[in-house]
C-alpha positions as CSV (number, residue, x, y, z in Angstrom):
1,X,0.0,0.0,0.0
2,X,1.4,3.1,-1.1
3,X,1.9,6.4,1.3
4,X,-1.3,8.2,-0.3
5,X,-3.8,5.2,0.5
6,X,-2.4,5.1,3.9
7,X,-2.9,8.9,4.4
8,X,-6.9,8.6,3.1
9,X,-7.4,5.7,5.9
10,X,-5.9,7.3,8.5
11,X,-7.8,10.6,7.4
12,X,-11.1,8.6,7.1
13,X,-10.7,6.9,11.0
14,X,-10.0,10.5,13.1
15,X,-13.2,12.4,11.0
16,X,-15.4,11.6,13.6
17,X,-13.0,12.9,16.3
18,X,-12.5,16.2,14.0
19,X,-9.0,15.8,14.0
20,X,-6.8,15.3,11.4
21,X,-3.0,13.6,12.0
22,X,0.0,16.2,11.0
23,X,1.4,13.7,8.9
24,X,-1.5,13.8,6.2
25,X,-0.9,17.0,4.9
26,X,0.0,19.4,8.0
27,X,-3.3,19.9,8.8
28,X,-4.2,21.7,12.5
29,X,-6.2,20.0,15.4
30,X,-10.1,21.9,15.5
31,X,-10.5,24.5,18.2
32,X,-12.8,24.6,20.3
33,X,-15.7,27.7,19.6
34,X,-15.4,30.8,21.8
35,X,-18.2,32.0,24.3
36,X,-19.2,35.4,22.9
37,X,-18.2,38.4,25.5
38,X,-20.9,40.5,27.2
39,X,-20.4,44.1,29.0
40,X,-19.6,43.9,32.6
41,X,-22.5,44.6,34.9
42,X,-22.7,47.6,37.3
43,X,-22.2,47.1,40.8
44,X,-25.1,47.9,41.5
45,X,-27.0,45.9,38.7
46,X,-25.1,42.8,40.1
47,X,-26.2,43.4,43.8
48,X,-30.0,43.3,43.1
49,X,-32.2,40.8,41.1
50,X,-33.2,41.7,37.5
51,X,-37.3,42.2,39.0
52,X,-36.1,43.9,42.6
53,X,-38.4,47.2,43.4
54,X,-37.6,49.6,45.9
55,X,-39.4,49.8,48.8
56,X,-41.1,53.3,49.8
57,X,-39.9,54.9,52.6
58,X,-41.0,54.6,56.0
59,X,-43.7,57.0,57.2
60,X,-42.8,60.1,58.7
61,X,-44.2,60.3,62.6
62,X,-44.7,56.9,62.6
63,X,-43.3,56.5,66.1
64,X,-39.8,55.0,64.9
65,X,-38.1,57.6,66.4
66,X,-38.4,59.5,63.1
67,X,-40.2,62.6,64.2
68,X,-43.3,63.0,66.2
69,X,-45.7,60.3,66.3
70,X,-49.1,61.2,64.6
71,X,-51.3,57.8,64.5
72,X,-53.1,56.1,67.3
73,X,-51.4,53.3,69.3
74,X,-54.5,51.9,70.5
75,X,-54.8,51.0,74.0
76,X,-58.0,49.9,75.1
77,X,-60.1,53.3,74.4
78,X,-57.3,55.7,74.6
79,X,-55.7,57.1,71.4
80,X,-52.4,57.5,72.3
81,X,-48.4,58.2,70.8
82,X,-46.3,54.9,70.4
83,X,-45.1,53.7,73.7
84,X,-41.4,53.3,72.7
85,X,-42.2,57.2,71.8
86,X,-43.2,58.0,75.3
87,X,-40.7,56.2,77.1
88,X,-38.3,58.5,75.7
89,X,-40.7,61.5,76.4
90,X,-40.8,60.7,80.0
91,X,-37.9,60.7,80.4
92,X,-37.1,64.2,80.4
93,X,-39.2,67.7,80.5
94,X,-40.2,69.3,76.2
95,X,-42.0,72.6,76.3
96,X,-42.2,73.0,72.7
97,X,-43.3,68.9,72.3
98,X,-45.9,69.6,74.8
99,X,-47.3,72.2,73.1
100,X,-47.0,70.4,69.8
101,X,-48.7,67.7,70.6
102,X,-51.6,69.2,72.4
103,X,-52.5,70.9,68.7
104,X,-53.3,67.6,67.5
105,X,-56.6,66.7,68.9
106,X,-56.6,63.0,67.8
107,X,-54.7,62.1,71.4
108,X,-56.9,61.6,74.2
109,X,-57.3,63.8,76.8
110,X,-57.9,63.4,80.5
111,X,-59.3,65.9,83.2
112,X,-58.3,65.8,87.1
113,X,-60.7,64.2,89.5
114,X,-58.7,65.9,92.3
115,X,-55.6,67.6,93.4
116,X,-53.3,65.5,93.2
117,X,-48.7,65.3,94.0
118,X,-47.0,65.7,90.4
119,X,-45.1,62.3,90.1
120,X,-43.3,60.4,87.7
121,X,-43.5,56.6,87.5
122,X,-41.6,56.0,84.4
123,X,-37.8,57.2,86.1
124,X,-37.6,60.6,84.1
125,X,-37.6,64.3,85.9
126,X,-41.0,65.5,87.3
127,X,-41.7,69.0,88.5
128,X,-42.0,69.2,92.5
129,X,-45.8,70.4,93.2
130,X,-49.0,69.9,92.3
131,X,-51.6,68.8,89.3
132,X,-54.8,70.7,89.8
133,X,-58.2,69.8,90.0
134,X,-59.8,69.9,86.4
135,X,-55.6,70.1,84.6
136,X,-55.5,68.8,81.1
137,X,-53.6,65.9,80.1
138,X,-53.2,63.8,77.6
139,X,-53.7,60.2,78.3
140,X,-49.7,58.6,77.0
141,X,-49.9,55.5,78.5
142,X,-52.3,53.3,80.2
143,X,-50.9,50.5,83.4
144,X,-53.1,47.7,83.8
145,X,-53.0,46.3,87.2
146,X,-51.8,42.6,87.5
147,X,-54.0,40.8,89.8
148,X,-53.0,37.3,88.8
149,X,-56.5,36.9,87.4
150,X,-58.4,38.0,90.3
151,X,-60.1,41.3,90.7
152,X,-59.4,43.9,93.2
153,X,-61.2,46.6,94.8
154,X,-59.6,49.8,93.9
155,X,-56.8,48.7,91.7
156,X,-58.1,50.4,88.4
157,X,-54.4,51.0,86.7
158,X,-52.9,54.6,86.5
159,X,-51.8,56.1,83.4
160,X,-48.8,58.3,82.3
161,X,-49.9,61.5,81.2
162,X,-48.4,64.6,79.5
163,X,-49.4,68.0,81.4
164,X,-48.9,70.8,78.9
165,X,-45.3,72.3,80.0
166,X,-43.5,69.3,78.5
167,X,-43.5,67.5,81.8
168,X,-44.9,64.0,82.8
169,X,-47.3,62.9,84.8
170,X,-48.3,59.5,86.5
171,X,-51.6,59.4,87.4
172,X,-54.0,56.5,89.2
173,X,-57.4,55.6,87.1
174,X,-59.6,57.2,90.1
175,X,-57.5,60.8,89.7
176,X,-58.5,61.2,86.2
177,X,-61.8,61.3,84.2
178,X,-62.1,61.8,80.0
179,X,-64.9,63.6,80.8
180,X,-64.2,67.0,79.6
181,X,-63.9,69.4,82.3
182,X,-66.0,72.7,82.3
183,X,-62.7,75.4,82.5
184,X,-60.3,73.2,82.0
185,X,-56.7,74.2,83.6
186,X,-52.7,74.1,83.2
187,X,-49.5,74.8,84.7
188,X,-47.4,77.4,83.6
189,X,-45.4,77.6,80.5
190,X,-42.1,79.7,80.6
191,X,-41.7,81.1,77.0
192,X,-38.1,81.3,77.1
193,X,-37.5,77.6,77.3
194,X,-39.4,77.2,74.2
195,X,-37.5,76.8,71.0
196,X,-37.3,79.3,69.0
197,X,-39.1,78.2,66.1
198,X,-41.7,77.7,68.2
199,X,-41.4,81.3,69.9
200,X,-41.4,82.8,66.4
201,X,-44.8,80.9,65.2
202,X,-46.4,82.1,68.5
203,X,-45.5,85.4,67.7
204,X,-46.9,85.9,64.3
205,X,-50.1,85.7,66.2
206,X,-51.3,89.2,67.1
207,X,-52.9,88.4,70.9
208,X,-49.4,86.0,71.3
209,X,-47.6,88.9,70.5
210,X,-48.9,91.5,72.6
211,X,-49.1,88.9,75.9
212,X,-45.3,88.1,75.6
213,X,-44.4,91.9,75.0
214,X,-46.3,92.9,78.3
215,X,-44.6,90.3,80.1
216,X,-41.5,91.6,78.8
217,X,-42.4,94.9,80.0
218,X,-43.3,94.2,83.2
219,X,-40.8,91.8,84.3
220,X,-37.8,93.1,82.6
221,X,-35.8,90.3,82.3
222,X,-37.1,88.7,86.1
223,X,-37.6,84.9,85.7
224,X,-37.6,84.3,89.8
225,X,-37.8,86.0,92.9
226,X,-39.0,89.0,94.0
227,X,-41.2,90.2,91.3
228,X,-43.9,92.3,91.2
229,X,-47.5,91.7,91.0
230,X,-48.1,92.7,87.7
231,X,-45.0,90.6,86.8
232,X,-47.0,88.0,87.9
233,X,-50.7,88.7,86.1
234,X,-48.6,89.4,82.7
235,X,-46.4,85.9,83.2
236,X,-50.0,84.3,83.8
237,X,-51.6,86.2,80.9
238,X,-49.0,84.6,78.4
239,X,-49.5,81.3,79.3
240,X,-53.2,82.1,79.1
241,X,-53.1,83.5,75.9
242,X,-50.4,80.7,74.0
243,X,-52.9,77.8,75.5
244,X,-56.0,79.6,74.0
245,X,-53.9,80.0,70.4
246,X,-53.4,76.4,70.1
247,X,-56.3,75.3,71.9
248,X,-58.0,77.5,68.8
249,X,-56.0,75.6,66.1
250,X,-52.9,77.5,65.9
251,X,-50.4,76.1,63.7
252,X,-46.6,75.8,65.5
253,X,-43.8,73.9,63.8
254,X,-42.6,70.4,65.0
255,X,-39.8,70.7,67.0
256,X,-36.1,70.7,66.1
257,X,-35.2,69.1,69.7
258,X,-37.2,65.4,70.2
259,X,-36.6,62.8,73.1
């Protein structure tokens, strides 16, 4: 058999293999096809699925410590703030949150049965003195008594309550009524310690404005001590008169300062 048969067998057995012997010819070994190249992918296309959505963002005031709360946390028949909100409340003393929340008549209020001592249950600061027969409050937080199941005489809860300087207020279930009270009262509110967004919004109001620059007049810069009488009536007049501007659905800013 001559050297070109030889060459057409050998050819013949390695087709199926796709390869072809360098002795028949010089012929090269098939290569293998290449995967076709595609554009690199964003970081940030790579970190989230081809069908992801974005989520909407949380609700402002929804009690997540993102600004004031402004829905109910229900609690039995009370509307009240998120507790994790008034935890953090009570544990200090906010003149301009007070006043901010009392302009939002959603939040349940409460009325004094009696005169009663101005305590705190939840650990935070509580003004020395009293709460008034027939103070406003709003209802933050209602205890129920543990009995282990049985019921007591007399052990109807308490509740924590906001009074409207800022300041909280722990009250038991027979000391306060949500029956609305005919005058209903309040401590006083000392204007400076308000912020002063909140000073400025009060002051746009022309009765606001006139109150605080009486006060101003009168006292001349005396917070304590001896005053004078008409020190006093004008520092009583201006709380008087900020109460009856939100009470009457004056508008203040939230404030910049939050627990």
């Amino acid at each position: 058999m001559n050297g070109s048969m030889r060459c057409a067998l050998v050819s013949l057995g390695l087709f199926t293999l796709g390869v072809f012997s360098a002795a028949c010819g010089g012929g090269k070994p098939a290569e293998a096809p290449v995967a076709e190249s595609k554009p690199a992918e964003s970081s940030a296309d790579a970190a989230a699925p081809a069908d992801a959505k974005a989520e909407p963002a949380a609700e402002a005031g929804g009690g997540g410590g993102e600004g004031v709360p402004t829905k109910c946390f229900k609690s039995g028949a009370t509307c009240s703030p998120d507790p994790k909100f008034v935890k953090r409340l009570c544990n200090g003393k906010y003149p301009s949150l007070g006043l901010y929340l009392f302009s939002n008549p959603a939040w349940t209020r409460g009325y004094l049965t009696r005169r009663t001592q101005a305590w705190n249950a939840s650990g935070g600061a509580s003004d020395s003195g009293w709460v008034e027969f027939d103070e406003e409050v709003l209802i933050l937080y209602a205890r129920v008594p543990d009995a282990g199941g049985m019921q007591v005489s007399g052990a109807g809860g308490s509740y924590d309550a906001l009074r409207w300087d800022g300041s909280c207020v722990t009250l038991q279930s027979e000391e306060v009524t949500m029956s609305k009270a005919p005058s209903p009262k309040y401590p006083p509110i000392d204007f400076r310690y308000l912020d002063d967004d909140t000073q400025e919004a009060l002051r746009k109001d022309e009765k606001v404005n006139k109150a605080w620059q009486a006060r101003r007049a009168e006292c001349k810069g005396a917070t304590s001590g001896d005053v004078s009488l008409k020190c006093v009536k004008a520092d009583e007049n201006l709380t008087k008169t900020v109460i009856a501007f939100v009470r009457g659905g004056g508008s203040i800013p939230e404030p910049k300062k939050l627990p």
